[in-house]
Structures are given as C-alpha cells and as structure tokens.
C-alpha positions in Angstrom: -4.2 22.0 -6.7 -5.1 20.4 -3.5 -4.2 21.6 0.2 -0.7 19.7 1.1 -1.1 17.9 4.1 1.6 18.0 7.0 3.4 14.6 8.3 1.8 13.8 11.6 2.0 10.3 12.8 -1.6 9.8 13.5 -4.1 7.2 13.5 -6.7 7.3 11.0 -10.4 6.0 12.3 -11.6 3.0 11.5 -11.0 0.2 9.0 -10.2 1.0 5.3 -10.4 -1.2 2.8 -8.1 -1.8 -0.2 -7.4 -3.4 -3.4 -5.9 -7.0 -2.4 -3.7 -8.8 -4.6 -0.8 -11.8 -4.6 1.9 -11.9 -6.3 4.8 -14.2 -6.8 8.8 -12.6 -6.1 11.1 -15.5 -7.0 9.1 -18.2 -5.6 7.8 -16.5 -2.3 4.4 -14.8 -2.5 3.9 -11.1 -1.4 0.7 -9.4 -0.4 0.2 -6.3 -2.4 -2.7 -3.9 -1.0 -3.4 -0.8 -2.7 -5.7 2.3 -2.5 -5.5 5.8 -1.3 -4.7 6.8 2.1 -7.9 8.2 3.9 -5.2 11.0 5.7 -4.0 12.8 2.5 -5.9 11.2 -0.5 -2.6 9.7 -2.1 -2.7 6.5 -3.4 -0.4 3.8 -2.0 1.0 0.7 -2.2 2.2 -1.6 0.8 4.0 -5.3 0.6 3.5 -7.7 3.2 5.8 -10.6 2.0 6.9 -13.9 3.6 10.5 -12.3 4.9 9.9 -10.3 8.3 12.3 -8.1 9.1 13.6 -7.7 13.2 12.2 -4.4 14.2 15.3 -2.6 17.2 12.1 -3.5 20.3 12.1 -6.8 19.5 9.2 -8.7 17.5 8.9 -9.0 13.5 7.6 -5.9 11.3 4.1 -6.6 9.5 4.1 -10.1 10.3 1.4 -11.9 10.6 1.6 -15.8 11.3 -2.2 -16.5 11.0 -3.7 -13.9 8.5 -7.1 -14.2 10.1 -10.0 -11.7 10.4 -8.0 -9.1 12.2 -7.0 -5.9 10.2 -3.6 -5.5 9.0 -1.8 -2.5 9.8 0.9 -0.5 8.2 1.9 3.4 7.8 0.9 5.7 4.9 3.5 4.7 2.1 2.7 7.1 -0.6 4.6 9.0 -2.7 4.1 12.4 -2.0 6.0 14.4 -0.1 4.5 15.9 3.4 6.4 18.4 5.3 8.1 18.4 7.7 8.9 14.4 7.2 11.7 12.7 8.7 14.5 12.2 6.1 14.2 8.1 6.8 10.1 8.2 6.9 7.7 7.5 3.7 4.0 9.2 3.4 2.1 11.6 5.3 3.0 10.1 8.7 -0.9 8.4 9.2 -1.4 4.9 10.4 -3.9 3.1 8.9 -5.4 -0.5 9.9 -6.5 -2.3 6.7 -9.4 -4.9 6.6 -7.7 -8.3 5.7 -7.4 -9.7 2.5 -9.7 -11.9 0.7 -9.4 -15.4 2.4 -8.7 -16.6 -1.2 -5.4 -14.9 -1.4 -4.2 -16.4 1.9 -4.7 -20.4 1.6 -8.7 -20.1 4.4 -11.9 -21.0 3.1 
C-alpha cells in the first residue's frame, strides 16, 4: 500500500500532460482530460465544458475563450481521499497546469 498523501493546496512544477478527448453532452461539447495527478499519483478526470460557472471574486471558472497555446489549469480532482480535506473540496489539494489540448479537439489548425 502506498504512502497517503495529505491535502495541501500546492502548486505542482511544471506542465503535465494528459490524455485529451471531446465529447458531446446534449449538443454542447466538453473537454475531457485525463491522467494521474503528479502530487499523489491518482488518476483523474477534469471537464472543461462550454457552460462557465460565476466564481464569488468575479470572472468565469475554467473558462477559456481562445483555447490557445497556454496551459489549462485546474485542481487535483481525483477520487481518493487526502486528509485533512475540506468537506466541499475534491483531491489532494494540488494545482496543476495542463498543456493544452490537441488543436484538433478545439476547431485551430
């Protein structure tokens, strides 16, 4: 059995890359990237679809109007539970910037 890691809401180095895919939810397409979280080795799954929730500061969580070269970012979602997490939270706490999906899966060249 494998060391548990703690929740800490940390940034994890550099760029990671995961598994991009599309799919279509009732006529809008969702990004679906997928791997396992550099922090705590769990794999993951994170949604960025075309309805952006307000976040309570103002601005749009996740969204991204131009998908562009820039990594995405997001919070470790995995299963696993990481002590001592929030009651509202998801994952080990880690924030991770993803390199962009393939160009094919968002309408560039």
């Amino acid at each position: 059995m494998s060391p548990v890691t703690e929740y800490r809401r940390e940034r994890s180095p550099g760029v990671v890359t995961f598994q991009w895919t599309a799919e279509d939810n009732e006529g809008d397409r969702e990004l679906i990237a997928a791997g396992t979280c550099p922090v705590c080795q769990c794999p993951m799954r994170r949604s960025f679809g075309p309805v952006q929730p307000l976040v309570s500061k103002g601005g749009f969580l996740g969204r991204r109007q131009d998908p562009g070269p820039e990594p995405w970012t997001t919070s470790c979602r995995c299963e696993s539970y990481h002590q001592p997490r929030p009651a509202n939270a998801r994952g080990c706490g880690a924030l991770l910037s993803l390199a962009p999906p393939p160009a094919s899966l968002t309408g560039g060249s």
